[in-house]
N, C-alpha and C positions, 0 to 999 in steps of 0.2 A: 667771807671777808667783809668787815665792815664799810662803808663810804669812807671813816676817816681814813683807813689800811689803802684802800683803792688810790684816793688822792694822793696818798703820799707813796704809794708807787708810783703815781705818772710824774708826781713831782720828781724823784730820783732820775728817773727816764727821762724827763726835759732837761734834766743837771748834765748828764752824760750826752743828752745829743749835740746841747749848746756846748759842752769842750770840745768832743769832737770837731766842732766846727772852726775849733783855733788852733792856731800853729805858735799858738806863745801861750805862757800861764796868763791866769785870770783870777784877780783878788777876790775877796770876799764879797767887799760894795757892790763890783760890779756886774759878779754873778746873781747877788739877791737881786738887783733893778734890773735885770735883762730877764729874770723870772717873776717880776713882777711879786719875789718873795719875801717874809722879813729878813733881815740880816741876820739873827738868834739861828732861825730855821734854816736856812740856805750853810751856814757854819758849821749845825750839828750835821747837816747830811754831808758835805762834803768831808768834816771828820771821819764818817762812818765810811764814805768811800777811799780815803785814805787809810783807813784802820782793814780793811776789806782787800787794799793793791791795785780797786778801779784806780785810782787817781795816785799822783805822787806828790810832794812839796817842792816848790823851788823858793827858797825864802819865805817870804809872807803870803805868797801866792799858788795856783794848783793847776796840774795840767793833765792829760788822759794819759794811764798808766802807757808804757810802748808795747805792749801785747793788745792792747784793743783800738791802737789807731790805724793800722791795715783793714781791708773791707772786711775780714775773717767777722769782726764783731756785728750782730743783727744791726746794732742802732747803725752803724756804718757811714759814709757819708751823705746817706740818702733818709737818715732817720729824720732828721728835722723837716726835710723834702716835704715826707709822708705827712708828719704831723700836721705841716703850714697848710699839705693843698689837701688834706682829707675834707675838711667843713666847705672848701668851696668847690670840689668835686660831686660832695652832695647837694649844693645848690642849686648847682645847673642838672645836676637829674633830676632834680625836685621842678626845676621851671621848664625841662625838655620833656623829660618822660623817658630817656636814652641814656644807655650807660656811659662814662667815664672812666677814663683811663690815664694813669700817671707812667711818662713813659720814659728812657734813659737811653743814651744811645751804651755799645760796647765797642771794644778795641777790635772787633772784625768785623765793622760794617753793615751790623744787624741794631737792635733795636729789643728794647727791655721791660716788660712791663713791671714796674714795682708796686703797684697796686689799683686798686679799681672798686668801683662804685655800679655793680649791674641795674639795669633800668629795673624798674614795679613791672613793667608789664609782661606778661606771660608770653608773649612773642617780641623777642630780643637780641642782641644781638651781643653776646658772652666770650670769654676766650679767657683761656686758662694765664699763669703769671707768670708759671715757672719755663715758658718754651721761649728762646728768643725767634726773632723774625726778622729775612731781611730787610733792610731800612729802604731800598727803594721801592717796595713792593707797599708802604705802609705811608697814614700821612702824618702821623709822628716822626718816623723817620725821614721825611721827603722835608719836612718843616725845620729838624736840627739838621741836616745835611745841610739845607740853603742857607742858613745862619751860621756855619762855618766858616772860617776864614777861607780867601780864594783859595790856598796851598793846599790846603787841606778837603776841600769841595773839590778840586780838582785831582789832586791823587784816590780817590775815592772812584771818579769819574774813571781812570786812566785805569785802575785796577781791579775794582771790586765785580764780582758775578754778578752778571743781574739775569737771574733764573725767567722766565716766564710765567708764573705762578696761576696766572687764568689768561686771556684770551685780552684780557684789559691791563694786564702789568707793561710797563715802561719799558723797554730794553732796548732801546735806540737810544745811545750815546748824546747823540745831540739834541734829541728830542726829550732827555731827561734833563741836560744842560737847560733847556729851557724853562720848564717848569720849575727848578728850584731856582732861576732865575725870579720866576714871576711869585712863587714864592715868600722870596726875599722880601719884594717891593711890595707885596700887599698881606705880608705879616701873617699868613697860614697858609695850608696847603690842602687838598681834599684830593679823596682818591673811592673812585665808583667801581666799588666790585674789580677791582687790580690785585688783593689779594685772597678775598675769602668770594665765592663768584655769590650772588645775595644780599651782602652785606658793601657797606659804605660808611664813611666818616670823614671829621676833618679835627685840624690840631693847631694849635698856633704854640711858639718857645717860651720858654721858662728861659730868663737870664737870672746871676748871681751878681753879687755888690760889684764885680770888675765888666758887668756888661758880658758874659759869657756866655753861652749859650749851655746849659746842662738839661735842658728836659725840656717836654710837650706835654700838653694837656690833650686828651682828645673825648671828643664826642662819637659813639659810633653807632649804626643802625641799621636792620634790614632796608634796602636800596631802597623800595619803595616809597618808605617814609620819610627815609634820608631827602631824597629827591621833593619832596613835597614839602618840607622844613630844613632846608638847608642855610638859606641864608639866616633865622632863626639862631638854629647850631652854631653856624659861623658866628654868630656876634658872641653868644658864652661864651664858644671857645676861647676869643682874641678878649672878653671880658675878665675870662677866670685866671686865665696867662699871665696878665698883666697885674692882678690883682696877689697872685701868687709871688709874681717876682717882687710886687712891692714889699710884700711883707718878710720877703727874704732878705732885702735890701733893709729894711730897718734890724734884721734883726743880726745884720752879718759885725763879725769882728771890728773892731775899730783897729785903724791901722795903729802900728806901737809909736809912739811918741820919740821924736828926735832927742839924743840925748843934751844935756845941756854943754855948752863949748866951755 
């Protein structure tokens, strides 16, 4: 496959992630400048994705066919996630030397990784994508738990398992209350060997344009080094987070305009 073939597949794949990301159609103009594409180009592809059944027409404008707007579709609503926090997940491996991890909470109180960046170095600290893991045992999980709303941090508290997973996991109610407490107020969370006994890390949240909480970044590391470069870690993390959500924020939906009276 040539470079221009290559581009102009991620080009189609940025077209699909950014509808996804809408819940109304999206003209022509607006698609080319939020891809930074020419109008000619941005036209012909979304033609080709209408001609195809990705996409449909509503008027002058285009929205994601309703077979690929359910998570069923890979790009899903975590495709642009990927794309935003891939380059700044390699950053911070590139200035830590420890792997990164982009993390999602799920509807049972566990915790998701949807993709990762493993450190260079031959002693590391790895973990597969496809397994989830309880959220209180993790500090991606312990970091979107505490940016929860009360309601919702609190039926979690009142319901969820908290296994004992090593000898350092959390399972004291009120003693977990606390931590996502503190949490909250200092914007990440770190957890020493509570789920993997060796290994350690910290995460700070990913928010969207409504201030939500949908993900964590994490840094993570055999104990040893973790403990010797933590604060280090800690500042990427609450760096990459932040830098992540901004660019989610420029890049989120514009609300739909009030009609005229």
């Amino acid at each position: 496959m040539t470079g221009d073939n290559v581009k102009s597949a991620a080009r189609v794949l940025d077209l699909l992630e950014m509808l996804a990301a809408f819940s109304r159609p999206i003209g022509v103009s607006e698609a080319a400048r939020r891809l930074a594409a020419p109008k000619s180009s941005t036209q012909a592809l979304l033609g080709t994705l209408l001609a195809r059944g990705y996409v449909e027409r509503v008027g002058a404008e285009y929205v994601l066919a309703p077979a690929l707007r359910g998570r069923g579709w890979a790009g899903g609503p975590f495709g642009e996630l990927r794309r935003i926090a891939r380059p700044v997940m390699e950053t911070i491996v590139a200035r830590t030397g420890e792997s990164s991890f982009l993390v999602v909470a799920t509807a049972d109180w566990q915790v998701q990784y949807v993709d990762k960046v493993p450190s260079p170095n031959p002693v590391r600290y790895d973990a597969d994508i496809e397994s989830a893991r309880p959220a209180h045992a993790t500090s991606a999980g312990l970091i979107i738990l505490a940016c929860k709303d009360d309601g919702e941090r609190e039926r979690f508290l009142a319901t969820a398992p908290l296994a004992p997973l090593t000898p350092q996991t959390i399972v004291d109610r009120d003693a977990l209350r606390a931590v996502l407490d503190a949490a909250r107020r200092d914007g990440h969370a770190e957890v020493v060997d509570g789920h993997v006994p060796g290994a350690s890390g910290v995460s700070a949240p990913i928010f969207d344009s409504t201030a939500r909480v949908i993900a964590a970044i994490n840094l993570g590391a055999p104990t040893h080094r973790y403990l010797a470069a933590r604060t280090a870690m800690r500042e990427q993390v609450v760096w990459a987070a932040a830098e992540i959500t901004r660019m989610l924020r420029a890049t989120a939906p514009e609300p739909p305009r009030a009609a005229s009276p």
